[in-house]
SETI-841981 format. One record per residue (C-alpha): y negated, x, z negated. Coordinates in steps of 0.05 Angstrom, whole numbers. Example, Ala and Ser with C-alpha at 12.3 -4.5 7.8 and 13.67 -1.06 7.14 Angstrom:
2
<drenlum Y="90" X="246" Z="-156"/>
<drenlum Y="21" X="273" Z="-143"/>
This chain:
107
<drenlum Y="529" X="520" Z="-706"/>
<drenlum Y="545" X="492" Z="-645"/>
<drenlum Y="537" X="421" Z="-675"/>
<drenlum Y="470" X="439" Z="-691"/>
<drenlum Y="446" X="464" Z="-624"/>
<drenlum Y="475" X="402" Z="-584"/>
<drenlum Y="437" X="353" Z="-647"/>
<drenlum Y="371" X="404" Z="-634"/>
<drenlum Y="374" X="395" Z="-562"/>
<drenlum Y="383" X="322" Z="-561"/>
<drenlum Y="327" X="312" Z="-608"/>
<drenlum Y="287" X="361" Z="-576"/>
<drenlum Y="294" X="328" Z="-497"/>
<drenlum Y="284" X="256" Z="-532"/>
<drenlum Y="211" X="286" Z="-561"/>
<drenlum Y="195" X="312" Z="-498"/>
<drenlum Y="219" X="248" Z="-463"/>
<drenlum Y="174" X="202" Z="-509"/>
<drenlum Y="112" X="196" Z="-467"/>
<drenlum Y="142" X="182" Z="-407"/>
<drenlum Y="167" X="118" Z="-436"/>
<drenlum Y="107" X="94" Z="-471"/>
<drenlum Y="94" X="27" Z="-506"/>
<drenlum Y="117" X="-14" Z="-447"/>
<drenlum Y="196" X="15" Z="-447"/>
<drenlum Y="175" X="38" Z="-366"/>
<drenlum Y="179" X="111" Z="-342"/>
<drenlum Y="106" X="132" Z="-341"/>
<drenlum Y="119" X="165" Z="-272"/>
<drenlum Y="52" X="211" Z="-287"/>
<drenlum Y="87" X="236" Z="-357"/>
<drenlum Y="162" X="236" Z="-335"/>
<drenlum Y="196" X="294" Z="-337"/>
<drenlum Y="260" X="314" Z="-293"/>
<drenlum Y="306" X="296" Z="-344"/>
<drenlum Y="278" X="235" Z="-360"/>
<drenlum Y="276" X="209" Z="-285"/>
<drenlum Y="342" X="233" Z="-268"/>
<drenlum Y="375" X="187" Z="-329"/>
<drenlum Y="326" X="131" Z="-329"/>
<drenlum Y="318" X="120" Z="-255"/>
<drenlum Y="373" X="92" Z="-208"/>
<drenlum Y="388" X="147" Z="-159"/>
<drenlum Y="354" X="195" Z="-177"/>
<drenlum Y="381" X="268" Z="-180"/>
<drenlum Y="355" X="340" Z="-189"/>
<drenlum Y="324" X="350" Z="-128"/>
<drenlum Y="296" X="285" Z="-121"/>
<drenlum Y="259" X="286" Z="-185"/>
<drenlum Y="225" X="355" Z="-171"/>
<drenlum Y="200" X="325" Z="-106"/>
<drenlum Y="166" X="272" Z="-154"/>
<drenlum Y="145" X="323" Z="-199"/>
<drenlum Y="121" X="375" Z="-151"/>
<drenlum Y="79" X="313" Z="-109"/>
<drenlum Y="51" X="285" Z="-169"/>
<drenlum Y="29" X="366" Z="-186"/>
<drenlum Y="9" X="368" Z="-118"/>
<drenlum Y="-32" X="314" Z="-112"/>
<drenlum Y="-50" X="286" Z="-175"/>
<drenlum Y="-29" X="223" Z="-216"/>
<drenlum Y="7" X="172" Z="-165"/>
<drenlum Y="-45" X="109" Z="-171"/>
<drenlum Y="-7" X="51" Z="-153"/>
<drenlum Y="78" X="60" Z="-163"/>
<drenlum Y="75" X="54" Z="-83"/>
<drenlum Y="46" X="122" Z="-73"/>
<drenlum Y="113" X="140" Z="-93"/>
<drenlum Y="131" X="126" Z="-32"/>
<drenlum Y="104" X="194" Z="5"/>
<drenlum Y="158" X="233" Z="-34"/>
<drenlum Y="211" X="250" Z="20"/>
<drenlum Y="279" X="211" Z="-4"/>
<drenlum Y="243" X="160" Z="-43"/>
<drenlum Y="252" X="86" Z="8"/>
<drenlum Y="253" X="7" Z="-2"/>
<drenlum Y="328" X="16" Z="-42"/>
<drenlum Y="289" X="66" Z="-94"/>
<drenlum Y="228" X="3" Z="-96"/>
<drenlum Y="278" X="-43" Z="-106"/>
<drenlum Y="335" X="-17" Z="-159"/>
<drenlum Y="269" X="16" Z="-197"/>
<drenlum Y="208" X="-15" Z="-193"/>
<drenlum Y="209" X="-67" Z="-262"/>
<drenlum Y="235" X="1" Z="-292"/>
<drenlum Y="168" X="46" Z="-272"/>
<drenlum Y="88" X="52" Z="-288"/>
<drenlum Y="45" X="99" Z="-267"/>
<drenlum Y="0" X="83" Z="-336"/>
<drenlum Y="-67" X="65" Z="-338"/>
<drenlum Y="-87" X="106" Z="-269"/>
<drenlum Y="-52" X="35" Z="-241"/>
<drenlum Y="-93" X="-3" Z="-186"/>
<drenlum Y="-65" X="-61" Z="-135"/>
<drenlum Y="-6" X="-30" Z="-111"/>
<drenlum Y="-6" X="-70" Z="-42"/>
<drenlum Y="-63" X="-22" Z="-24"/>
<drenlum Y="-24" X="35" Z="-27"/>
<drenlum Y="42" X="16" Z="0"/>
<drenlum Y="65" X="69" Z="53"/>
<drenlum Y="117" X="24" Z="78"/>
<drenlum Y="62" X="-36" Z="100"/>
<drenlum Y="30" X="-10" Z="161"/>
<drenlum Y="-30" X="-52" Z="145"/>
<drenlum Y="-52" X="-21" Z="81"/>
<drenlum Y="-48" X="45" Z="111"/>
<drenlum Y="-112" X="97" Z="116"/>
């Protein structure tokens, strides 16, 4: 029984993780759930993850992977170990526009 339940689970967080992921082999930040950021992305952990979660709910869809950026904990070491790893789908526009960290493109 137990066997079962650990296969169910797995098969069941890999369903849920699906969209997040989709054709490209990126995280769909918009789609990705906490589980699926805390084990795809480098350095990511629980709390982190909910911040993402709870902005993007907050908010609405991040536009450019950049916007990402606003989260509290999330700096130029998160751009750089994750950014060929992320997409924020087809919401995407010029990410320069929206890069927190340039003090040019800000509003």
């Amino acid at each position: 029984m137990k066997n079962f339940l650990k296969s169910f689970a797995i098969v069941l967080l890999s369903c849920i993780a699906l969209p997040a992921f989709a054709m490209t082999g990126k995280i769909d930040v918009n789609k990705a759930n906490e589980h699926t950021l805390m084990t795809k992305l480098s350095g990511v952990n629980r709390t982190l993850a909910d911040r993402i979660i709870n902005y993007r709910r907050k908010n609405g869809d991040y536009v450019g992977l950049y916007d990402l950026g606003y989260v509290k904990g999330i700096g130029r070491s998160f751009f750089k170990s994750n950014y060929n790893r992320m997409t924020v789908g087809k919401a995407s526009l010029a990410d320069k526009k929206h890069d927190p960290f340039d003090p040019d493109a800000r509003g």
